[in-house]
C-alpha positions, 0 to 999 in steps of 0.5 A, a space after each residue: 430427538 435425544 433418548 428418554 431417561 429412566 426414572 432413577 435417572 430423572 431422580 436426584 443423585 443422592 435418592 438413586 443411591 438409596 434405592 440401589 442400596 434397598 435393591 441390595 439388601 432385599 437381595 442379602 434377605 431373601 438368600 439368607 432365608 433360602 439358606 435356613 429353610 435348606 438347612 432345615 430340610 437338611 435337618 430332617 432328612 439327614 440323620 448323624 450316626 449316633 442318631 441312626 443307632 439310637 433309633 435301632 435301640 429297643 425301647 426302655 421296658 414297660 413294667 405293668 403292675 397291679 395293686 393287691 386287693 383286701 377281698 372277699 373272693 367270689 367264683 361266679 358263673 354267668 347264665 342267662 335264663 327266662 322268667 317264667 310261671 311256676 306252672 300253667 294250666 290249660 283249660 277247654 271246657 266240653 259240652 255237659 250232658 250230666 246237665 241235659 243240656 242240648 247238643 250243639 257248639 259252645 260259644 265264648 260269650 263273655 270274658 270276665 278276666 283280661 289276658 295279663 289279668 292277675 287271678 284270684 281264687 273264685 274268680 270267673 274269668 269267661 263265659 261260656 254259652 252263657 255259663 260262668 268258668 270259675 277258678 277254685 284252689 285246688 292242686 290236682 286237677 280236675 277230670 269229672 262233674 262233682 254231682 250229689 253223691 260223689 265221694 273221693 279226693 276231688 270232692 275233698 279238693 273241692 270243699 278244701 276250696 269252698 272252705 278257703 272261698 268262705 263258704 261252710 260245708 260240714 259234710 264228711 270229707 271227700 262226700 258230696 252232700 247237701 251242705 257241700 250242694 248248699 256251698 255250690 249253690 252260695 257260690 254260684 249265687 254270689 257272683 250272679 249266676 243260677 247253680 248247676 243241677 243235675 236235672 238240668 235248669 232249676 232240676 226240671 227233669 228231675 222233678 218227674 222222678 222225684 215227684 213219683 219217689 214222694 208219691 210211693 212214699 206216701 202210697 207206701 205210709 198209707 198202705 201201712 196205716 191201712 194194715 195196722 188198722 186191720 190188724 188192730 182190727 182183726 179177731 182170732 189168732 189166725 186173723 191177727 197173724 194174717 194181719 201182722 204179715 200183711 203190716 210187715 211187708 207194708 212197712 217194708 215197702 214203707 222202708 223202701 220207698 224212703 231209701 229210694 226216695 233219699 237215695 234220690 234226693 241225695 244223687 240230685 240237685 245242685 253240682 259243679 260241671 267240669 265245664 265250669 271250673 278249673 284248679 289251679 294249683 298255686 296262687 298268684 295266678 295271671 290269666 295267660 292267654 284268652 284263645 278267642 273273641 266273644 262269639 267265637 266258637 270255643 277251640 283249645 285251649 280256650 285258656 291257659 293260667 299260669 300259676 304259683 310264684 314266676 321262677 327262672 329256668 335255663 339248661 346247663 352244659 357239662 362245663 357250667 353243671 360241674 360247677 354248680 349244686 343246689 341252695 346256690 345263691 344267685 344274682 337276677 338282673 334284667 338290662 332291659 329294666 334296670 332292676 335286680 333281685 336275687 334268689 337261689 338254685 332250688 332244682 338241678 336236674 338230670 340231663 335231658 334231650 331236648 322238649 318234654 312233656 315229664 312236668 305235665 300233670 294229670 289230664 291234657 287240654 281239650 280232653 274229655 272227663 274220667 270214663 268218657 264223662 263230659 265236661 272239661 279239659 284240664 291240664 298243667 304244663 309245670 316249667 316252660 319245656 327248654 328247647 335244647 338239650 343239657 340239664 334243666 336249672 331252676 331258681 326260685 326268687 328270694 321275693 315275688 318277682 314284679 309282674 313286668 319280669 314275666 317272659 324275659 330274658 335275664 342275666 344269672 350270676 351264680 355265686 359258686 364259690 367264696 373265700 371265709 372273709 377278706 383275703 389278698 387277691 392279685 391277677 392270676 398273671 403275676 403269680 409264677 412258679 419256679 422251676 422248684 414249683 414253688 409259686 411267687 409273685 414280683 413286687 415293684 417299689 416305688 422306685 422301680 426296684 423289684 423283689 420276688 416275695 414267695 407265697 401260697 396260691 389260694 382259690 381262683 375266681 375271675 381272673 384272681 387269685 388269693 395269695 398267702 406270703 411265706 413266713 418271713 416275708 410281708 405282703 400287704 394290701 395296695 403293693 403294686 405286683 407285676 403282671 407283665 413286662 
């Protein structure tokens, strides 16, 4: 059997031909193109002389500039501090025995004003066994019952405060008399509630005295009746002089009985209880803290008022004091609500250690009235006490801080220092001093050329400095002044 032929060779002569020359070409191609991509590696890996030198050589140097500024120059330090109250006051009312009321434990029975609530003079913000707690104006808390009778500065307080609320009270300043008892009795009727009394509800126990006081009285009126009709009646000297004895000393008891019976009148009747009223000292007030639920039995404090306009209050270091004196301007900001004020530093204090009690005014939370006397505790913790040690800072806002400010943390900025107007400022890094001393800074023109330009240093603040150019030499503002290269 003759051997097969191969496919070129069942194909014409001139077809064998072509595809031997195709075969030769793809051949040509592909070593052309083992031979580029070899040249190319070769090209990456493989570096000439002058190419390793050139990667050795250093960088040409980068010259950084800044532009000088026309400005006022401000020194300002950053703080942060905490809004608080101007001042607060503690309030726990205790039993009233001056009113014969029974013994037992007082209850929270009403809540008139909300925590957070705003507090307005004459307010009721609870009830207690069923009697109001009134907020009246006053500065100087309160330490016993204002009773008919009583005279000093609290009664003053207190009928500065009945005036303030309305209520007319002629009676000498600092005397508890019966307009001041009238003034009480309005206030306590105008928001819903029967006024206080010395004898107790209505005075019941004191009518027993007074009833008895009219009667002598009237014994007494008669008894003189009586002896003027015997000494009218009376015949002969010895007779009459009898008689006008006997007149005098029934005229006496007469006297007597009605200064008693005054005496009685004047001491009795409408008071105020400590356990019913509180001063607070300044205004806006916002109840703080309400310290129970209705029918709880009352603890202390029951409430606490924070009182007056809210100021800011941090603690200094050293460093940060030096700086810093009163009247300062001050910048407030609050991130958290976007919102900014302003005010000045209105206290610097001395240094302290730590928490204190030194801004307490008279009297403490709980306690009883002057000389043992019932009634209710009152007190006022002035700044929020810091709770580390340094000096006691306090800014006072230009205008009343928005209630939602109260308790936060704020951004301080203080102003500390500033320049008279505008001057040229540039970075503290391009002013240099020579070995002469004398200080100058680098200009660089557009063209890179640079130029040495001696000036006078200023004030420095946040990095800046106020620069002045030494006569013959110009400095304006927008020159690019070198800062580092």
């Amino acid at each position: 059997m003759p051997a097969p032929r191969s496919a070129d060779s069942r194909l014409p002569a001139s077809a064998s031909a072509l595809i031997r020359r195709q075969r030769i070409l793809l051949i040509v191609t592909a070593g052309a193109a083992l031979l580029s991509v070899g040249g190319l590696v070769a090209s990456v890996f493989v570096r000439s002389p002058a190419q390793d030198a050139a990667g050795r050589r250093a960088p040409d140097p980068t010259v950084l500039t800044a532009p000088v500024q026309q400005r006022v120059l401000t020194k300002s330090v950053i703080l942060r501090g905490t809004v608080t109250a101007g001042g607060s006051v503690n309030f726990t009312p205790v039993q009233g025995q001056s009113q014969g009321a029974a013994a037992g434990a007082l209850v929270l029975t009403g809540i008139r004003k909300k925590a957070g609530g705003a507090v307005a003079p004459g307010d009721v913000l609870v009830e207690v066994s069923g009697r109001p707690v009134i907020a009246l104006p006053g500065p100087v808390p309160a330490y016993r019952d204002l009773k008919p009778g009583d005279t000093g500065k609290d009664v003053g307080e207190l009928q500065d405060a009945l005036r303030r609320l309305g209520y007319a009270d002629s009676d000498p300043a600092g005397t508890f008399g019966p307009r001041t008892k009238t003034a009480v009795a309005a206030l306590y009727a105008d928001r819903g509630y029967d006024p206080p009394n010395t004898g107790g509800p209505h005075g019941a126990s004191d009518q027993q005295a007074l009833t008895g006081a009219r009667q002598a009285v009237t014994t007494a009126q008669r008894a003189v009746t009586a002896a003027r009709a015997t000494r009218d009646a009376a015949q002969g000297a010895a007779a009459i002089a009898a008689a006008n004895t006997q007149l005098g000393y029934a005229e006496q008891d007469l006297s007597t009985a009605r200064k008693a019976l005054d005496d009685l009148v004047a001491h009795t009747g409408v008071m105020l209880p400590l356990a019913e009223f509180t001063f607070v000292p300044a205004f806006p007030a916002r109840l703080s803290t309400v310290n129970g639920a209705v029918g709880s039995v009352v603890a202390a404090p029951l409430l606490t008022i924070d009182s007056g306009r809210p100021v800011v209050t941090t603690v200094l270091t050293q460093d940060q004091k030096a700086s810093l004196r009163e009247g300062m301007k001050v910048q407030l900001s609050v991130e958290v609500l976007g919102q900014e004020a302003k005010g000045a530093i209105t206290t610097l204090g001395a240094y302290t250690t730590g928490p204190s009690n030194s801004g307490q005014r008279n009297g403490s939370s709980g306690s009883g009235g002057q000389n043992g006397s019932s009634g209710g505790g009152q007190g006022s913790g002035g700044d929020t006490p810091q709770a580390r040690a340094g000096y006691p800072l306090t800014i006072t806002p230009d205008t009343e801080l928005p209630a939602p400010w109260l308790g936060l943390d704020v951004r301080v900025t203080v102003t500390a220092a500033s320049s008279n107007g505008p001057v040229l400022v540039v970075p503290a890094t391009a002013v240099s001093a020579g070995a002469d001393g004398r200080t100058s800074v680098s200009v660089r023109a557009a063209s890179g050329a640079q130029s040495r330009i001696p000036v006078t240093a200023g004030m420095d603040a946040d990095g800046y400095v106020a620069v002045t150019a030494a006569p013959g030499f110009r400095l304006a503002a927008g020159d690019a002044v070198v800062v580092g290269q």
